[in-house]
C-alpha positions in Angstrom: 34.9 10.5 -8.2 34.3 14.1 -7.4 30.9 13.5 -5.7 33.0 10.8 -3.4 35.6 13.2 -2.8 32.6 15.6 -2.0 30.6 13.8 0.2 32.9 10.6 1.0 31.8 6.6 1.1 29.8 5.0 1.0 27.9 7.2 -1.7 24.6 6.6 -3.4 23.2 9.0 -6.0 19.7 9.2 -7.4 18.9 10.7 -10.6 15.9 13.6 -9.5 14.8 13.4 -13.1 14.1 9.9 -13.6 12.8 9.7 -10.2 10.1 12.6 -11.0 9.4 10.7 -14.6 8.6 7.3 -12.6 5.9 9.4 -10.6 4.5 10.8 -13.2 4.1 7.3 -15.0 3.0 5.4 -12.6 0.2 8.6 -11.2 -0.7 9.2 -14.6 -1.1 5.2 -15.9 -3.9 5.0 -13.0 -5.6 8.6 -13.4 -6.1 8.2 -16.8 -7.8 4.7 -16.8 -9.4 5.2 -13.4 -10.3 9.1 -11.6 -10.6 7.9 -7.8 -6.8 6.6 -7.6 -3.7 7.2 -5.8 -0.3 6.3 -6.0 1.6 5.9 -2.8 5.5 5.8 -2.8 6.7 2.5 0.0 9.4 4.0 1.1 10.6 0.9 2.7 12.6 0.8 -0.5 14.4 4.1 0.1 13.7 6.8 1.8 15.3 9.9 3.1 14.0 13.8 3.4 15.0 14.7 -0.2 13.1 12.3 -1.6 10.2 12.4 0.1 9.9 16.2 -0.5 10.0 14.8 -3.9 7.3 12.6 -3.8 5.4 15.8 -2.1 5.8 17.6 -5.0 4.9 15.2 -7.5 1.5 14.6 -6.0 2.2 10.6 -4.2 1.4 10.0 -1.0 4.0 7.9 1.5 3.4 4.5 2.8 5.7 3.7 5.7 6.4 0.6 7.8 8.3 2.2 10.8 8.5 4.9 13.4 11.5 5.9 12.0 9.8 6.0 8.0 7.5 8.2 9.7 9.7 10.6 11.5 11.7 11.4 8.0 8.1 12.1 6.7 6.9 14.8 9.9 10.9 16.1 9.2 9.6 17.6 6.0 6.2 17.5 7.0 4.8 15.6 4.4 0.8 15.9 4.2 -0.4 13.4 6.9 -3.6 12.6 5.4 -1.6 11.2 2.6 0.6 8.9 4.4 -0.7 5.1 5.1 1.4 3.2 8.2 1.9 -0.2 7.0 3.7 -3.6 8.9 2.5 -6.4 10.6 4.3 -5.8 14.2 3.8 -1.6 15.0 4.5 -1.0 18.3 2.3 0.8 20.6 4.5 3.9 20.8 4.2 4.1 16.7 0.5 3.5 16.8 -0.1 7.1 19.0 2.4 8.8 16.9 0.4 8.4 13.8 -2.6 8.9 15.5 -0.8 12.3 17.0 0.5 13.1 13.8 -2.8 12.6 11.6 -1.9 10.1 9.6 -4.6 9.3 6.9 -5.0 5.6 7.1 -3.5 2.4 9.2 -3.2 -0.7 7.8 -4.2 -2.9 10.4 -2.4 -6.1 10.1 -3.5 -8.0 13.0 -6.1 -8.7 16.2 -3.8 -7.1 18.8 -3.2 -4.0 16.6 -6.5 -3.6 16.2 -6.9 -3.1 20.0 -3.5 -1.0 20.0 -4.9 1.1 17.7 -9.0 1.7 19.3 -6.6 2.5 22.2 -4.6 4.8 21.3 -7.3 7.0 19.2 -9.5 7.1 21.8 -6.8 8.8 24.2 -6.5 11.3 21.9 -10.5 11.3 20.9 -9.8 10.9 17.7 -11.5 8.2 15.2 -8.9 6.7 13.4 -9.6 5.7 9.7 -8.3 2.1 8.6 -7.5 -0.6 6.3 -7.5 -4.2 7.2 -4.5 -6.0 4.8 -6.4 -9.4 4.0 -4.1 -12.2 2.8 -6.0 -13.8 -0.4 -4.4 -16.9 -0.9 -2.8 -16.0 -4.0 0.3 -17.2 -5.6 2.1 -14.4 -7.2 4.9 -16.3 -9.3 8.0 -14.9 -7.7 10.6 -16.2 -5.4 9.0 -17.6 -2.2 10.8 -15.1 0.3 9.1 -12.1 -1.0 6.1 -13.3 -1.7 3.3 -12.3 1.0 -0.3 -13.2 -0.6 -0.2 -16.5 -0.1 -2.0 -18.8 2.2 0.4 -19.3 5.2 2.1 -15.8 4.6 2.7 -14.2 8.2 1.3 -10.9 6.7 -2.5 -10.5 7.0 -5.7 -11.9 8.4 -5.9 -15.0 6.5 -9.3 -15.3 4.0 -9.6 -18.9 4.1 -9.7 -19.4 7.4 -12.3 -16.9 8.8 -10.0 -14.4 10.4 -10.4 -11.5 7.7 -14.3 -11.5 8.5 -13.4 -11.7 12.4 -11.2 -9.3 11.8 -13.9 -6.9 9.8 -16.9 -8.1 12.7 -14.3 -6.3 15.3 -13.5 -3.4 13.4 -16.8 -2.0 12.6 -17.8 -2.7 16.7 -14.6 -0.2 17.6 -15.5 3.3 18.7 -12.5 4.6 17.6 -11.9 3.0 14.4 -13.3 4.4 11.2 -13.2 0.5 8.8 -13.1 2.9 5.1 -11.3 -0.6 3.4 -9.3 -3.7 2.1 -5.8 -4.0 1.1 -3.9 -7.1 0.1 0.0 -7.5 -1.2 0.6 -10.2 -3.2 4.1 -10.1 -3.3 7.5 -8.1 -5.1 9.1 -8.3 -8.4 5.9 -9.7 -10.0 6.2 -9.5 -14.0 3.1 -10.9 -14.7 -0.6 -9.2 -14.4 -2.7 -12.4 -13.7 -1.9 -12.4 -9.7 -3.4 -8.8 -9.7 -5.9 -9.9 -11.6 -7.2 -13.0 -9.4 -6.4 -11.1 -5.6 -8.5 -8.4 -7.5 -11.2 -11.4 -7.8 -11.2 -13.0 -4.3 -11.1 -9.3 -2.8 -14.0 -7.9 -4.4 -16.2 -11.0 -4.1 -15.2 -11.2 -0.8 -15.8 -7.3 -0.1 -19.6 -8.1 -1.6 -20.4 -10.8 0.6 -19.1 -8.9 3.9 -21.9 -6.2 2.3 -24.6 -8.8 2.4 -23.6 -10.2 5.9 -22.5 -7.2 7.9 -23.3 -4.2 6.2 -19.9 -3.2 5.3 -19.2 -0.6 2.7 -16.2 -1.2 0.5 -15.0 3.1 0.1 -11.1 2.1 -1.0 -9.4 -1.0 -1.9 -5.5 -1.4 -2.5 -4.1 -3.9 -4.3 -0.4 -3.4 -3.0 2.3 -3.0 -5.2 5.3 -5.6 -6.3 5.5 -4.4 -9.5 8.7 -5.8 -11.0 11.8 -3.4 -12.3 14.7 -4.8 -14.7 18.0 -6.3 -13.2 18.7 -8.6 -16.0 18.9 -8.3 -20.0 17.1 -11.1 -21.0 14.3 -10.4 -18.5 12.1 -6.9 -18.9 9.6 -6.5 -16.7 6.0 -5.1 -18.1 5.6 -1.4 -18.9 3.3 0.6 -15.9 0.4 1.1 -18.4 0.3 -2.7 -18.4 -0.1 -2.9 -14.9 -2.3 -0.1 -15.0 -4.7 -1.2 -17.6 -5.0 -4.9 -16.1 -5.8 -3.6 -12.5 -8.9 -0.8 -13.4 -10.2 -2.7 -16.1 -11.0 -5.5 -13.4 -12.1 -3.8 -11.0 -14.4 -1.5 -12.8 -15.6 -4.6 -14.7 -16.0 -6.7 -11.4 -17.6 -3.8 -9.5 -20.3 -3.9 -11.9 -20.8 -7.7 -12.2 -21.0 -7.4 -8.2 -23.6 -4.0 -8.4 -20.5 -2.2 -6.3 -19.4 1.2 -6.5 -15.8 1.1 -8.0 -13.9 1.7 -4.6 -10.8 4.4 -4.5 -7.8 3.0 -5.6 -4.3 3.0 -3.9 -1.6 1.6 -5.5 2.3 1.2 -3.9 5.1 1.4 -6.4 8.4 1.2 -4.3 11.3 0.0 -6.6 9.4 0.6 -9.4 10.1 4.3 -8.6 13.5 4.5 -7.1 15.3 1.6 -8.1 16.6 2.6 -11.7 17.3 6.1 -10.4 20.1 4.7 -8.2 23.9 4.5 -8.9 
C-alpha cells in the first residue's frame, strides 16, 4: 500500500535481487557447460530503462522486437554490439536505426527485409552482420498460439520448402550484409528438452549441407528461448541447468559427428528472467 500511495496505479514491482539471481543462472548454466555462449534478455517480455541497466550490469545482451524496445535500450545506452533486433515485420525506419545505432546482429526474418536491410547499410557504408531465423518444422509441445517452430508458422524462412537456402543463396550475394548465422524459436513455455534437442538436429545438419553446397560457415547458432517458468503448483517447469546441459551437450556432440566447429551460442531467456520477479 505505501508503494501505491507512492507511485499510484496501476503498480508493478520487480524484485532487483531475484532478477540479478535469474541472470546469473541462466549466464552461468551456459558458460560453464559451453565457453563461446551468450545469454540475451527478450525484452519483449518486459522492459523498461531500469531493467535494462540491469541486464547491462549483469553481463546479458538485449534482444528487441521494436523501434520502441530499441529506443529504451540507446536511453541507457546499452552496448550496441550486444543487442540483436528480432520480429518478422521491422519497418524500414527501424532497420536504419539499428544500423545507425550499431546494433550487433539482425535477425532477418524475411526476403523483403533482407533487401530493407542491404539498403539501409549501404547508405550508411556500413556491412551489417546478420542472422537468418529458419523455421525447422518442429513441434514444441505447448499451446498452438505461441508456438512458432513449426511448419506453417508465419515466423521464418520455412526449411522444408527451400526458402531458408534461398534465403542463405541471397544473403551471402549482399554487399552489405555480413551472413555470421542461424537462429530458430521453437516456441514459449516449453517444459520439455526434446524440442531443443531435435531443432538443434535439423539446424546443424542443415547448417553442414549449406557448407558443402555454398560454402557457408556456420560462426553462431541460436536456438531461441521459450523456456517455461511456473504458474501452477502441480506443474514445475525444469531447472536452467537442465536446459542448459541438454542444449551444449548436442550441439558439441552433433558438431563433431558433422566435423563442425561448435558455433557461438545465444540463448534468449525472457520470462524465465523476469516473470517470478514481478508482483
Amino acid at each position: 500500500m505505501e508503494l501505491a500511495s507512492r507511485f499510484g496505479t496501476p503498480l508493478y514491482v520487480f524484485d532487483e535481487e531475484t532478477l540479478r539471481q535469474n541472470c546469473r543462472q541462466f549466464r552461468e548454466a551456459f558458460a560453464s557447460r559451453y565457453h563461446q555462449s551468450q545469454v540475451l534478455y527478450a525484452s519483449k517480455a518486459f522492459i523498461n530503462p531500469a531493467l535494462a541497466r540491469i541486464m547491462a550490469s549483469e553481463g546479458l545482451g538485449l534482444d528487441v522486437v521494436s523501434g520502441g524496445e530499441l529506443a529504451v535500450a540507446r536511453s541507457v545506452e546499452f552496448p550496441a554490439r550486444n543487442i540483436y533486433f528480432h520480429g518478422n515485420n521491422k519497418t524500414r525506419s527501424e532497420l536504419e536505426q539499428a544500423v545507425q545505432y550499431g546494433i550487433g546482429r539482425v535477425v532477418v526474418d524475411g526476403f523483403n527485409e533482407l533487401s530493407l536491410l542491404n539498403h539501409a547499410a549501404g547508405k550508411r557504408g556500413a556491412v551489417q552482420e546478420i542472422l537468418l531465423r529458419v523455421s525447422p518444422g518442429v513441434d514444441p509441445h505447448t499451446h498452438a498460439h505461441i508456438a512458432t517452430g513449426v511448419v506453417d508458422s508465419k515466423f521464418g524462412f520455412p526449411l522444408r520448402d527451400g526458402q531458408a537456402e534461398e534465403a542463405i543463396r541471397q544473403a551471402i550475394c549482399l554487399p552489405n550484409l555480413n551472413l555470421v548465422g542461424l537462429h530458430c524459436h521453437i516456441g514459449s513455455q516449453i517444459f520439455e528438452v526434446e524440442p531443443y534437442v531435435e531443432a538443434i538436429q535439423v539446424m546443424l545438419r542443415f547448417a553442414a549441407e549449406l557448407h558443402r553446397r555454398h560454402g557457408f560457415e556456420l560462426m553462431e547458432f541460436s536456438p531461441g528461448g521459450g523456456f517455461a517458468v511456473q504458474y501452477l503448483a502441480g506443474l514445475p517447469a525444469p531447472p536452467v541447468a537442465k536446459y542448459a546441459e541438454a542444449i551444449t551437450s548436442n550441439v558439441l556432440s552433433l558438431c563433431k559427428e558433422l566435423d563442425i566447429t561448435p558455433p557461438r551460442l545465444v540463448v534468449e531467456p525472457g520470462r524465465g528472467i523476469v516473470a517470478r520477479a514481478g508482483v
